[in-house]
C-alpha positions as CSV (number, residue, x, y, z in Angstrom):
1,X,71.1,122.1,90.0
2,X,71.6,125.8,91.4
3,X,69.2,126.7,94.3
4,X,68.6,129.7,95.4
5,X,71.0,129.9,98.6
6,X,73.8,128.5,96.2
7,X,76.5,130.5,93.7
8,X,77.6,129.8,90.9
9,X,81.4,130.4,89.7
10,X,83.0,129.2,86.0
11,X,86.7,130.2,85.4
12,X,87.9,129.8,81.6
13,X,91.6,128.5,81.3
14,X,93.6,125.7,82.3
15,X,93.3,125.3,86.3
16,X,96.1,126.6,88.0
17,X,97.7,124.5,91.1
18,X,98.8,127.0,94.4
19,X,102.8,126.6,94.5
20,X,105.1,126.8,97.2
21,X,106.3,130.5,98.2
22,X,109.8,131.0,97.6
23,X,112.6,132.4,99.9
24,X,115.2,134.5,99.2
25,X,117.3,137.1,101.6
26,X,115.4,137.1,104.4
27,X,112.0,137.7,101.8
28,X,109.1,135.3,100.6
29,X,107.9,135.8,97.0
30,X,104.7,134.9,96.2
31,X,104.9,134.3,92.0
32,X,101.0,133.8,91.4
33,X,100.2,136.7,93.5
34,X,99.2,138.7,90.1
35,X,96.9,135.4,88.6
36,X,95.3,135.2,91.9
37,X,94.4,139.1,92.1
38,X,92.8,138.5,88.6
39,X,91.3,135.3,89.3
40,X,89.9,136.6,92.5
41,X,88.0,139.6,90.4
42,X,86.5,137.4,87.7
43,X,84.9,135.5,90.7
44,X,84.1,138.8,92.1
45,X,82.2,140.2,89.0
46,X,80.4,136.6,89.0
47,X,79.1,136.5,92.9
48,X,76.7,138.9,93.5
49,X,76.0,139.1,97.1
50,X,75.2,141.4,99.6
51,X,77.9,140.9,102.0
52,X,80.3,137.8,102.3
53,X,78.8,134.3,103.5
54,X,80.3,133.4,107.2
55,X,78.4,130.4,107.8
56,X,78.9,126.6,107.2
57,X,79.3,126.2,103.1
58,X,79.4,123.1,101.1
59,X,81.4,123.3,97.9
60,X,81.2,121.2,94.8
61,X,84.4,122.0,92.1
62,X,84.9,120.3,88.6
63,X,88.2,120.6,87.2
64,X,88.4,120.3,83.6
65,X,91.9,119.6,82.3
66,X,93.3,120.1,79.0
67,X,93.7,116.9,77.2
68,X,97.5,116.4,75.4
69,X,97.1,117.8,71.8
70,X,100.5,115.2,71.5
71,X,97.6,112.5,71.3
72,X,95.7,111.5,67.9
73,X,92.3,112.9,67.8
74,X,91.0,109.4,67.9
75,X,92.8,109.0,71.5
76,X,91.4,112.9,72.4
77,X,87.8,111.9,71.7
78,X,88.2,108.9,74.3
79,X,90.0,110.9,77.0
80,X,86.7,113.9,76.7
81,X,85.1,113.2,79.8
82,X,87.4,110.1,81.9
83,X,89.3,111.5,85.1
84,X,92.4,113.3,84.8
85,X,95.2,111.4,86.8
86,X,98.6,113.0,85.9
87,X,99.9,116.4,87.2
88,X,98.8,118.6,89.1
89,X,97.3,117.5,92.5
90,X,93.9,118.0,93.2
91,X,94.4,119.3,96.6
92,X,97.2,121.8,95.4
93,X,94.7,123.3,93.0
94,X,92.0,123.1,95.2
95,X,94.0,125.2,97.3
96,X,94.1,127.8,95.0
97,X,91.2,128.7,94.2
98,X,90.3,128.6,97.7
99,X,92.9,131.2,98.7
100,X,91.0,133.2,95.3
101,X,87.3,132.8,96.5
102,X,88.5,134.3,100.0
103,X,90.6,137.1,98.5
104,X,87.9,138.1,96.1
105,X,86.3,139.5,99.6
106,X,82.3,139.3,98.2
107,X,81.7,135.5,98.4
108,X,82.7,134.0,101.7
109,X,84.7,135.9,104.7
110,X,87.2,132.4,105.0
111,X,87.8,129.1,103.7
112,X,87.5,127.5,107.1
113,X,83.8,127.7,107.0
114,X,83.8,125.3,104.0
115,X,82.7,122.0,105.8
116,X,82.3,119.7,102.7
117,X,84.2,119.4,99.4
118,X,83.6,117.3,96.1
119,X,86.3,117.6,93.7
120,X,87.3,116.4,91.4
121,X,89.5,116.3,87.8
122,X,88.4,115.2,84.3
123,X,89.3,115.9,81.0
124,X,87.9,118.4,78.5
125,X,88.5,120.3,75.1
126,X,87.4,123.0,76.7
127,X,89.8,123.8,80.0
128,X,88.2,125.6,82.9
129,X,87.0,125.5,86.6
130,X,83.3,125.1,87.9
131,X,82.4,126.1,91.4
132,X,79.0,125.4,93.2
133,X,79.4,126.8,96.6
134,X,75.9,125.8,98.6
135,X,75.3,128.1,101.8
136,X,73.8,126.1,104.4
């Protein structure tokens, strides 16, 4: 349940994990820089705040993964709803949308002043990301 000093934020799609940067003649490339830009403006239009948050936060994310349409439906309908233990880490797509909420530049000034996280991963039919970020 949202209160009132709490937002709100639901990403459609599959979520994404944060991978490494890669190196190359002296350069780093960054391949998700483009998904992140967009990501971070769908989270954007969804927070409407005044300024960005800068105090403690406590952050609640649901990650719902896509269950294997290699599966019968019969084996689909029991995997709706049970925790998603394969691929990808939970940390590595945590990180992502972390680096997303703090690039979007309305919702909260770094990630450092999150000081509680529930995650976790579960599957759906219906693929997206929820985020409950409660300001303290």
């Amino acid at each position: 349940m949202l209160s009132d000093n709490s937002v709100k934020i639901v990403i459609p799609g599959v979520p994404i994990p944060k991978t490494r940067p890669r190196f190359s003649r002296g350069r780093v490339y960054n391949d998700q820089a483009k998904m992140m830009s967009d990501l971070s403006f769908i989270m954007k239009a969804q927070c409407h705040l005044r300024e960005p948050y800068s105090g403690p936060v406590s952050m609640e994310a649901i990650f719902f993964m896509p269950i294997p349409k290699s599966l019968s439906l019969r084996k689909q309908k029991e995997l709706e709803g049970k925790p998603h233990i394969k691929k990808a880490d939970i940390d590595n797509i945590l990180k992502y949308f972390l680096d997303s909420i703090v690039a979007a530049g309305n919702i909260i000034t770094d990630d450092a002043i999150i000081c509680q996280v529930h995650a976790s991963k579960i599957y759906s039919s219906n693929p997206r990301t929820e985020i409950v970020l409660a300001i303290h």
